[in-house]
C-alpha positions as CSV (number, residue, x, y, z in Angstrom):
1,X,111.8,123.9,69.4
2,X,109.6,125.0,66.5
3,X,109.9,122.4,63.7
4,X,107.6,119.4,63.3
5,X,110.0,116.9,64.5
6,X,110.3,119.0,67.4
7,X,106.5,118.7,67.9
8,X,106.7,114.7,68.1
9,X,109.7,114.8,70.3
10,X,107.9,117.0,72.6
11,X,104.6,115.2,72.3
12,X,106.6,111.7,73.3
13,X,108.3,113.7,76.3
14,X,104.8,114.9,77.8
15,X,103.6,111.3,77.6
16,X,106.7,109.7,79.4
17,X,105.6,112.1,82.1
18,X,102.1,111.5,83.0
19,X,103.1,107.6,82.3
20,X,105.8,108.0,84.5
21,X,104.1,110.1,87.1
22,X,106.4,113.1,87.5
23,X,109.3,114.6,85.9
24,X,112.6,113.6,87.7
25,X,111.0,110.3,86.7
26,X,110.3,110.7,83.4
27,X,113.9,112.4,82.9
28,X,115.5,109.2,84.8
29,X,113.8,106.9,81.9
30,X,114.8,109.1,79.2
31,X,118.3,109.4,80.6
32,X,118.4,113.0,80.8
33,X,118.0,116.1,83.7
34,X,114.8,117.2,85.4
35,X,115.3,120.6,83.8
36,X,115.4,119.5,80.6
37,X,112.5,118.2,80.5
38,X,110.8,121.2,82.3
39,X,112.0,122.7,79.7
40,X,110.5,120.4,77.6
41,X,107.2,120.8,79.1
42,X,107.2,124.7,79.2
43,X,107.8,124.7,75.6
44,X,104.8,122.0,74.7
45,X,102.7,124.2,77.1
46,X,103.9,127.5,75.4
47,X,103.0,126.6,71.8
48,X,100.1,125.4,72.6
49,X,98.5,128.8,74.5
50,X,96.8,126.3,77.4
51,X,98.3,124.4,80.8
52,X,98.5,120.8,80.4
53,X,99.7,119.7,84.0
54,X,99.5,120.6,87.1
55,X,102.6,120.0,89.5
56,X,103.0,120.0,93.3
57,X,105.9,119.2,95.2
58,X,104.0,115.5,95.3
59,X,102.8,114.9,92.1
60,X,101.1,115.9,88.8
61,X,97.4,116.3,87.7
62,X,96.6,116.7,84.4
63,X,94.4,119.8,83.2
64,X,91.2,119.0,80.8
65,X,92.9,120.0,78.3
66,X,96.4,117.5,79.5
67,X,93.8,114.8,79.2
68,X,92.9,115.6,75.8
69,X,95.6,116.6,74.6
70,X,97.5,113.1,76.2
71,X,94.5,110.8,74.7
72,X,95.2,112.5,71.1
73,X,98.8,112.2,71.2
74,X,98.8,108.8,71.8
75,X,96.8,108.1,68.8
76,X,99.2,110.3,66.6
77,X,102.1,108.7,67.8
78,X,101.1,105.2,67.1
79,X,99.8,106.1,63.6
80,X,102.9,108.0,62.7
81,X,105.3,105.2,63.8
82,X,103.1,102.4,62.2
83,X,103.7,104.6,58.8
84,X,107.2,105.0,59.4
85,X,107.1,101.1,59.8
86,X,105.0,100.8,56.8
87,X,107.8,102.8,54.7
88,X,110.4,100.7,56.2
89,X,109.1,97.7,55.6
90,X,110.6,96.3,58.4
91,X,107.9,96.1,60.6
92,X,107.5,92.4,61.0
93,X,110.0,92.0,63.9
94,X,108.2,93.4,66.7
95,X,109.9,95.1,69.5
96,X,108.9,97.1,72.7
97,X,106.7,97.1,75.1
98,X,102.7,96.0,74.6
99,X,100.2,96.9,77.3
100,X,97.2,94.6,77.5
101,X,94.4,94.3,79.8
102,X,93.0,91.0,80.6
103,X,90.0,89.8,82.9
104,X,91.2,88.3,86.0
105,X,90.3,84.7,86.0
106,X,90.9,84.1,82.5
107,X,93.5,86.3,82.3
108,X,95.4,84.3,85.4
109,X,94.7,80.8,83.5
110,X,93.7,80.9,79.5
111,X,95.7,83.4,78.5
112,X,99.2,82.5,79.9
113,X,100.0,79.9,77.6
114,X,99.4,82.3,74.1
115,X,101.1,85.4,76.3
116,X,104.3,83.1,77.0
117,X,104.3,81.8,73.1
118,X,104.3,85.2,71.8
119,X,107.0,86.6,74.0
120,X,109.3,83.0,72.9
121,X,108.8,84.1,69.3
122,X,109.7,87.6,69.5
123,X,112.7,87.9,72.3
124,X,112.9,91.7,71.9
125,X,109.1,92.0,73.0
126,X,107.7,92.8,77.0
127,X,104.2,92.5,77.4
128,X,102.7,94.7,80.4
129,X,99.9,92.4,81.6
130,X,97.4,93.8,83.7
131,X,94.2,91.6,85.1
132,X,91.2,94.3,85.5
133,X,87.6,93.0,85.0
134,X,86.5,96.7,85.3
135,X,85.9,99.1,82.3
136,X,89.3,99.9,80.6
137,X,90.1,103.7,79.0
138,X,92.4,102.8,76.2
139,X,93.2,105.5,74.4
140,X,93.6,107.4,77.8
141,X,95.5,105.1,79.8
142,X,97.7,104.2,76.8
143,X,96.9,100.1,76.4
144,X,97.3,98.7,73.2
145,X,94.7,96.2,73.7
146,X,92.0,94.7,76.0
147,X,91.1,90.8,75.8
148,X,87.2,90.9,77.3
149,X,84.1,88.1,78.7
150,X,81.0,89.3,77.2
151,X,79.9,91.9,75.2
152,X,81.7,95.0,74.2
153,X,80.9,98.7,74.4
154,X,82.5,101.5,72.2
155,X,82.0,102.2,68.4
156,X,85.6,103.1,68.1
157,X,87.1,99.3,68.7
158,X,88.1,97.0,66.4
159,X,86.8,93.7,68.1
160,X,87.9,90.1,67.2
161,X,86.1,87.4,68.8
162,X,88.4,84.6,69.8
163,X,86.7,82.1,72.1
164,X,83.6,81.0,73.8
165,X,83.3,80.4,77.2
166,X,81.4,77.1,77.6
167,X,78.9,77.6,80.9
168,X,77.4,74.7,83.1
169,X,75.9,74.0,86.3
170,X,77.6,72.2,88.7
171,X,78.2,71.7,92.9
172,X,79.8,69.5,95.1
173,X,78.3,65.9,95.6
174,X,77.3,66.9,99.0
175,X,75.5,69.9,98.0
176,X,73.1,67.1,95.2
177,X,73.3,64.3,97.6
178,X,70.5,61.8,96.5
179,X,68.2,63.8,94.8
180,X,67.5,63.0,90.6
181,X,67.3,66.3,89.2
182,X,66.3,66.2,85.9
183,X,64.5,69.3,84.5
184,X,65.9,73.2,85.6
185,X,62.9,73.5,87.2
186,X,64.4,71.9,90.0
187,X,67.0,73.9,90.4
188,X,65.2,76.5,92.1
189,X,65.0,74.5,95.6
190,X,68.7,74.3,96.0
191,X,71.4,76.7,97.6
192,X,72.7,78.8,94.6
193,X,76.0,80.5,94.9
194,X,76.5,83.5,91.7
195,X,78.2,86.0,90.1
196,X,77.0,89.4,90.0
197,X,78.9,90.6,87.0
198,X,76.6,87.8,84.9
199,X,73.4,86.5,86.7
200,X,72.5,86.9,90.5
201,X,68.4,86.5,90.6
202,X,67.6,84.8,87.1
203,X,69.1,82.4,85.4
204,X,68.5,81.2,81.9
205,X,69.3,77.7,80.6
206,X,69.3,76.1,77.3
207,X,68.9,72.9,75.3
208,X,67.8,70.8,72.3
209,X,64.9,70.9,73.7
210,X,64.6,74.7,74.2
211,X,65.2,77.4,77.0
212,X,64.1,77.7,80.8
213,X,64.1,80.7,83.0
214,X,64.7,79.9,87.0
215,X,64.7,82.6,89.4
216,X,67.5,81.7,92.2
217,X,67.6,83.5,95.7
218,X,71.6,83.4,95.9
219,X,73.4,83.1,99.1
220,X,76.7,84.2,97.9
221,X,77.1,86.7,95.1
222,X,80.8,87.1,93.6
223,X,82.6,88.6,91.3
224,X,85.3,86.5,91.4
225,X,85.4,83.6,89.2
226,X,88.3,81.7,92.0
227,X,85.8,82.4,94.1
228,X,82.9,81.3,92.6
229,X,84.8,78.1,92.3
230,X,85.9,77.7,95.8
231,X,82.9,78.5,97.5
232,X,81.4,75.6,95.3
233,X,84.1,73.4,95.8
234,X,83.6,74.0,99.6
235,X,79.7,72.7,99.0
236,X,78.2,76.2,99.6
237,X,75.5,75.8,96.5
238,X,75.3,75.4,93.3
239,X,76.8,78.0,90.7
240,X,77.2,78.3,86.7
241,X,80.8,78.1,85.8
242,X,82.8,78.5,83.1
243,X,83.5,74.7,81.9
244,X,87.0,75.7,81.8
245,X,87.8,76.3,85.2
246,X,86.7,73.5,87.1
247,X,86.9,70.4,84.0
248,X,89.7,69.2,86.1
249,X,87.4,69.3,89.7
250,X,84.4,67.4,87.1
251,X,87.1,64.4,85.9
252,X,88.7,63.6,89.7
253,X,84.6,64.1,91.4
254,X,85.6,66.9,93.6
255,X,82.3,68.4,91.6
256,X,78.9,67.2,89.6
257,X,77.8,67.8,86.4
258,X,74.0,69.3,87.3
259,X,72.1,68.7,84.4
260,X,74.4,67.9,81.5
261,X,71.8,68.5,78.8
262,X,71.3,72.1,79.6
263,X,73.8,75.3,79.5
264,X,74.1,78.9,80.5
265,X,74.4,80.8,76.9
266,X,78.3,80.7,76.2
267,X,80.1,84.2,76.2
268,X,82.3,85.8,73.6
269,X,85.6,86.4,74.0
270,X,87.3,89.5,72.7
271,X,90.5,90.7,71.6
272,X,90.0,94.3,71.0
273,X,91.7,97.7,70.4
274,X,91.3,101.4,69.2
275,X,90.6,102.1,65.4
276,X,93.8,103.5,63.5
277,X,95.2,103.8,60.2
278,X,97.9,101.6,61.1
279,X,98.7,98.9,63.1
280,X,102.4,98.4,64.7
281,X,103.7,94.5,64.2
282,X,103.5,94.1,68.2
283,X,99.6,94.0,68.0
284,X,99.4,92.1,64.7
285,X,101.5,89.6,66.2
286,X,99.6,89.5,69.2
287,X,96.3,89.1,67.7
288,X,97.0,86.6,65.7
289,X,98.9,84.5,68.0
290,X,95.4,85.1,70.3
291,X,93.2,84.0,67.4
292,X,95.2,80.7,67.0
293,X,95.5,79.9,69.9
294,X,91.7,79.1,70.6
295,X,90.9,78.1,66.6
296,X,90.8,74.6,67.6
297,X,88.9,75.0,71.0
């Protein structure tokens, strides 16, 4: 295999295998032998002068240069077919299979609805879904796109903002009981329940009025959203929530509304994914059935 064709063919080959974790694997998806694609793989390794894997009888490991050499190809694959596309001009019809990371809670909840719309519009479309709330290698780890709570690191994303995440104080009726609590200031002699990935010690509200500072000594740090909720549902403190999540707990009174006036500063919401040339139909679509979905929110 010399020619440039050959090139992509193998490049495509040596990424089924570290996606698919080993080569009888990766020959099973591609429908051919595990010596083929040995083969394959000797031939990829052999033009290029370096070992990208490592095999034992148990697994694979990529080399330094497999991971840099895996990250690239990724990128070149995806621009060449979205040029091929491009040519084609038939790339409005998306098909195969779009990876997507997605914070848990809102992930689990907000984003089902959009997900489940885009996958009725476009039958010939499957959408990996995976919940992580952790930091997310794209390029390397071959997702398409990451939907994020909060503010974004990397100069090589494209980032489209498509929500905010209302925040508000609330706890159980127990938890208040009697007491009138009308400035934040307050605040600072109940229970306080939090979660770590967003405040634990200090916690800054806001209003027409302006901004207030209160430092909380939390008795239960999370960094679990469900959790958050539950342990304020069960009258453990009071916590900061997303107004999504527990509107439904505000209207039937299983919680309170602390301090209606005031806010935790919303937080962004991202759709996000790795600068290239161009962009298959299955992340256009994507994005913009994303971007729609919370216009009116």
């Amino acid at each position: 295999m010399t020619t440039k064709s050959d090139r992509l063919a193998l490049m495509e080959t040596f990424i089924r295998i570290v996606e698919a974790g080993s080569l009888s694997a990766a020959a099973a998806q591609l429908g051919t032998s595990q010596p083929t694609i040995s083969r394959r793989l000797r031939a990829l390794e052999g033009s290029l002068g370096v070992p990208l894997l490592l095999r034992t009888t148990h697994a694979i490991q990529l080399t330094g240069a497999g991971e840099r050499y895996v990250a690239r190809a990724r990128e070149l694959l995806a621009d060449w077919r979205g040029f091929e596309a491009a040519l084609r001009r038939d790339d409005d019809v998306p098909e195969g299979t779009l990876r997507v990371v997605a914070p848990h809670a809102f992930g689990q909840q907000q984003l089902v609805a959009p997900v489940t719309e885009y996958l009725r519009r476009y039958p010939a479309m499957t959408i990996d879904w995976r919940l992580h709330d952790g930091p997310v290698r794209l390029v390397e780890d071959g997702i398409d796109c990451m939907i994020r709570v909060g503010a974004l690191e990397g100069e090589s994303l494209v980032a489209r903002k498509i929500y905010e995440v209302k925040r508000i104080v609330v706890a159980a009726p127990t938890v208040v009981g009697t007491r009138s609590i009308t400035r934040p200031a307050q605040l600072a002699a109940l229970p306080w329940l939090a979660i770590g990935t967003f405040y634990r010690n200090r916690l800054r509200l806001e209003s027409e009025r302006g901004a207030a500072s209160i430092r909380i000594g939390p008795r239960f740090v999370t960094d679990s959203l469900f959790a958050l909720r539950n342990a304020t549902l069960a009258g453990a403190g009071v916590a900061v929530i997303s107004e999504w999540l527990v509107r439904d707990d505000l209207a039937a009174g299983r919680l309170v509304h602390v301090l209606p006036r005031w806010e935790a500063p919303s937080l962004p919401v991202y759709i996000a994914y790795p600068q290239a040339r161009f962009y298959p139909a299955k992340l256009r679509r994507f994005v913009e059935i994303m971007r729609t979905a919370f216009s009116a929110s």
